[in-house]
Each structure stands twice: as structure tokens, then as C-alpha cells.
N, C-alpha and C positions, 0 to 999 in steps of 0.2 A: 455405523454412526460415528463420526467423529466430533471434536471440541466444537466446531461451530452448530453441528446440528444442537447439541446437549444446551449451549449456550442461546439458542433459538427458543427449544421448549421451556427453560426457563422463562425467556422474557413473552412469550406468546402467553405461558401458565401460571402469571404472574400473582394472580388470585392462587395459588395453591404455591406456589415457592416464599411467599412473602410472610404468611402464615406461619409454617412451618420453621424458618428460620427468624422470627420474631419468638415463639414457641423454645425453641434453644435458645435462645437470649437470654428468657428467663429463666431456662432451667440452669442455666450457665452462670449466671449469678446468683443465683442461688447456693449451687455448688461455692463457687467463691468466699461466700460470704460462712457456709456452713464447714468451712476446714479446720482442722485443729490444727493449734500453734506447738511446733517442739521448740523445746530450750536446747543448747548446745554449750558442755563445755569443758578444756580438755586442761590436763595437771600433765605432769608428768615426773619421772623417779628415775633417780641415779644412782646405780649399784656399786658402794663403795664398803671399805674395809671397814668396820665398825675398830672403834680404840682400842677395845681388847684385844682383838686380832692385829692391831699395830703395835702392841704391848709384849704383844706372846712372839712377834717376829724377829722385834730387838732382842726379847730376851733366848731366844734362841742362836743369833748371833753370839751372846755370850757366854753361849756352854750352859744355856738352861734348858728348858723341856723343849722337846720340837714341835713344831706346830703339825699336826695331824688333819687336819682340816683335808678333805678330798679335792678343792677348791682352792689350793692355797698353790702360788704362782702366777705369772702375767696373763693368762686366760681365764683365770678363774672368776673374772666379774662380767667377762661377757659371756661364758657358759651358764652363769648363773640371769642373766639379764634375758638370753633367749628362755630359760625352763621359766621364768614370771611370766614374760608375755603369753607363752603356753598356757600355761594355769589361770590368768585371768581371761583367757577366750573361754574355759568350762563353764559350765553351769553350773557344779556344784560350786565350785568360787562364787562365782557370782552371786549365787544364792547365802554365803557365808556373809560375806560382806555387807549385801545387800539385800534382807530378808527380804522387805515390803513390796518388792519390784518394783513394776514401774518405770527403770531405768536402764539401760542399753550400753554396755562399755565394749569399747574397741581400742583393746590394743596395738600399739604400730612400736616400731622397733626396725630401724634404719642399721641395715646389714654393713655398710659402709662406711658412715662416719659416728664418731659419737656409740660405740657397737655395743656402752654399758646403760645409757639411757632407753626407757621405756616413756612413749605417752599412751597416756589415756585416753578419750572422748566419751564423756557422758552426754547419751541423751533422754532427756525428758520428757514429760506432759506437762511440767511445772515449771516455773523458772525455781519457786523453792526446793524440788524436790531435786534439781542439779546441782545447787548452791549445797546442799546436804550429804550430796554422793560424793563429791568433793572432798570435803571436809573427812567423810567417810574414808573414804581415799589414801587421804596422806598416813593415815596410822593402820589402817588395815594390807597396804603393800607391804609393809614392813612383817607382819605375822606371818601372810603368805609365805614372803621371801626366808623368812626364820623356820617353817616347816618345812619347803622345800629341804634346804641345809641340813637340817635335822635326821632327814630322812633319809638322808642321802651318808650318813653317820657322822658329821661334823661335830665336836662337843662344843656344847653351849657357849664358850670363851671366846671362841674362833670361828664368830660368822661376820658374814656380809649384812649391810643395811642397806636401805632403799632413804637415800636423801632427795630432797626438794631439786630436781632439775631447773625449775624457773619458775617464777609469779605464776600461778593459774590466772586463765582467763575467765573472765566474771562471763554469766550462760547471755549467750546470742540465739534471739526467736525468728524462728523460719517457719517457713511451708511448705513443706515439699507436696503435700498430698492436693494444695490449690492448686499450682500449674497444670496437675497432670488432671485433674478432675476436670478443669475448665476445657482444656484441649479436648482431653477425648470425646463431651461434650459435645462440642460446640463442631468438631469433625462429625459425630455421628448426627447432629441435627441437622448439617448443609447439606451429607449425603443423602438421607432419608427427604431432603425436599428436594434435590436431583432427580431421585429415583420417583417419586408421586411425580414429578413435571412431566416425567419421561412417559410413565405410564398414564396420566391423560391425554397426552398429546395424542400417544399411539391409538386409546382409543378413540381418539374422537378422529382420529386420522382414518381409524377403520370405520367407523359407521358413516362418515362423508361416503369411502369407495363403495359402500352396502345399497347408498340411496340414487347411487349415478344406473344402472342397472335398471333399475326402476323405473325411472324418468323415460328411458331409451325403448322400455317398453308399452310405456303408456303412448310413445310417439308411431310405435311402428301398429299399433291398435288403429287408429285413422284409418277414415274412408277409403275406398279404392282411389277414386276421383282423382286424392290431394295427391294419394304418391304417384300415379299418372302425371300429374305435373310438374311433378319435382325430375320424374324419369326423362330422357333426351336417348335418341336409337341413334346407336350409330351407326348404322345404312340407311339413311333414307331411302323411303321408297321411288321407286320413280312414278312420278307425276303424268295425270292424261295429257294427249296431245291436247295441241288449242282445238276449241269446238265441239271439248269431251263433253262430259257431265256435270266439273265444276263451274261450267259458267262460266272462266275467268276466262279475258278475250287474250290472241292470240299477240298483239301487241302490250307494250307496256307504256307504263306514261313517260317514263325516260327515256325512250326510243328504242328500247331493245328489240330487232325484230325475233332473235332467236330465243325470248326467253324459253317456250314451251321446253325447246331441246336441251336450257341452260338447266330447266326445273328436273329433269329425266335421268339428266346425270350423263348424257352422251356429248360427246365436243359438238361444238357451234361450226357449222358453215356458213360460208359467207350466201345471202338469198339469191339468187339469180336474178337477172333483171331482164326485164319483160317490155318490149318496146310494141308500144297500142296501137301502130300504124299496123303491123301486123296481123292484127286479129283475125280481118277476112282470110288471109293465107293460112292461118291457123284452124279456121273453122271448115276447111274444104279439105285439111288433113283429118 
């Protein structure tokens, strides 16, 4: 079966395709209409020296205490920018920051340029409750990023801060889960009345062939008679000479003298001819 057949039983089965894809229209908007809206919306934090660690490095140039910080050097704000992006992918961060859930952060952290900024993406159910993890945001990056340091043995004087890389974006509402509802849908409703077109066609395609059998047999049922008439032999028989039993005279009305011989199936001679002055000489033979 190919597309024209497929495209055939459609339009023959048109009572059973028009249904079924009128039938996904509505579940399809329905879908639609029944999606939930996410809010979107993303901060982002730049990993810089806090003042006191700018304090402690002049005074270290001047023959004061050294800065001991494990971080301290031209790498040390982007080693520390990759271990935040780390820690805000956990769960347990997340769950620090953000008890009530609800809300989805994905950190991204550009290996290439800018290698101390970190953003965020929050997404929500709410536009309030993204407006809020936000805001959450800007002072909880900072605690993280101060644990990590911490932990790592830095003393408290001499750490890193997470500053405001740019304006947050105020939360953008989407739907992702409409598109994909309607599609699959609205695919699984045009298939499902493909398939019913196909499968009435064939059987109404098979009980046509069921009833032709039938027919053929009620014909070959008939009297002897009728199929004697319908039957033609292909040798004729040969027919009596003239003057047999059929009756039929030796002449024809068309002149043929030799029909009898033509009816018998043997070649025609030409008649002899008989001249009637003769007769007496014939009759003394």
C-alpha cells in the first residue's frame, strides 16, 4: 500500500476520518488551553575581591601580614566562579536558598570569556515566585560563595564576593509543555483516523470479494437448457446430405448449389452439368 492508496481510503472513508480528526481538534485544544504558564528569569554574579582582601594585598606589599587566602592570585576568581556554578547545580544549595521550591535554577558559566561571571535562570509556576528567587539570589550567592572559601581555609578578611554582573531581567511567561501537548496530539489523532480508514476499507474491500463467489454460484445453479445456450462446439458436426431427415432442400435461396457439402465440412465441387438432349442415350446405358 502506498500514499495514494492511504490517501484513497481516506477520502472513500470519509464518514470515519472526518470524525476522528474533528475528535483531536478538540482534545487538542483543550490541551492548549489546559497548559501551565512558566515564568523565566535570569541575575547573574561576578566574582570579585571583596575590600578587605584589597586591603590585606596593599598591606602586604608593605611589609604587613601576607595574604594567606588559598585563592589569592590571577586565577583565583575564576577557580572560585567554576566551584559556585558547582554548588548551585546541588540540591542541597538549592534547597538552602530556596526552601519552599517551586523553583528550578540553572547555572551557566561561559568557559571563554568573562570566566568570573556566573548566571542564573530561574524558573517558576509564578511570575511572583521568580521575582522572589531573584531577589533571593543576589544575597544568597554571596553566603554560598563565602562557605565555599571558608572551607577551602581562607580566613574571613580575605575572601571573594559575588557582585551584581548586570540588571536582572524582570520573569518572561512561556509554555513549553503547549506545543508539545498539542503536537503529539493532534499527530496521534490524524494517525488513529488513518489507521480506522484503512481498516474499514479493507474490510469492506473483503466482504465485497466474499459476495462475488456467491453470485457465480447461484449462476452456475441454472437449468441445463440455459448453459446449453450459452455453450458453442467447436467441431461441428457434419450435417445430412440433401434429402436426409432434416428436411431442408438441397438448394439454397441464394443459389448455392453445394450447400449440403458446404454444411458437412467437406470442399465444394463444382456440379456437373447434364445436357437433357441426352437423356434417351442415357437411359439405354
Amino acid at each position: 500500500m502506498d500514499l495514494l492508496d492511504i490517501l484513497r481510503a481516506c477520502l472513500k472513508r470519509w464518514y470515519v476520518f472526518v470524525p476522528v480528526v474533528g475528535l483531536t481538534a478538540w482534545l487538542a485544544a483543550g490541551q492548549y488551553l489546559a497548559a501551565q504558564p512558566q515564568y523565566t528569569a535570569t541575575t547573574s554574579a561576578l566574582v570579585v575581591p571583596s575590600r578587605d582582601l584589597i586591603v590585606a594585598r596593599g598591606a602586604q606589599g608593605m611589609g604587613g601580614a601576607p595574604v594567606t587566602t588559598p585563592f589569592n592570585g590571577g586565577g583565583g576568581a575564576t577557580s572560585l566562579a567554576g566551584m559556585l556554578t558547582a554548588a548551585l547545580s546541588t540540591s542541597t544549595v538549592r534547597q538552602e536558598l530556596l526552601p519552599g521550591g517551586g523553583v528550578l535554577l540553572t547555572p551557566v558559566r561561559n568557559p571563554t570569556s568573562d570566566t568570573e561571571l556566573v548566571s542564573v535562570t530561574v524558573t517558576a509556576n509564578s511570575e511572583a515566585r521568580a521575582t522572589k528567587a531573584v531577589e533571593v539570589l543576589g544575597t544568597g550567592i554571596n553566603q554560598v560563595l563565602a562557605n565555599l572559601q571558608l572551607a577551602a581555609g581562607a580566613p574571613e578578611g580575605q575572601l571573594y564576593v559575588a557582585a551584581p554582573g548586570g540588571p536582572s531581567d524582570p520573569p518572561t511567561v512561556s509554555y513549553p509543555d503547549r506545543l508539545r501537548g498539542v503536537v503529539g496530539v493532534s499527530l496521534a489523532g490524524v494517525l488513529a483516523a488513518v489507521v480506522l480508514s484503512i481498516l474499514v476499507q479493507a474490510l469492506a474491500r473483503g466482504g465485497a470479494q466474499n459476495r462475488v463467489p456467491r453470485q457465480q454460484t447461484k449462476v452456475r445453479r441454472g437449468p441445463v437448457s440455459a448453459r446449453k445456450r450459452t455453450t458453442t462446439p467447436q467441431h461441428p458436426s457434419p450435417q445430412p446430405e440433401a434429402g436426409g431427415s432434416t428436411g431442408e432442400p438441397w438448394w439454397s435461396e441464394e443459389g448455392e448449389e453445394d450447400l449440403p457439402r458446404r454444411r458437412s465440412g467437406f470442399p465444394s465441387e463444382p456440379a456437373a452439368t447434364v445436357d437433357l438432349r441426352d437423356a434417351p442415350a442415357l437411359r439405354r446405358r
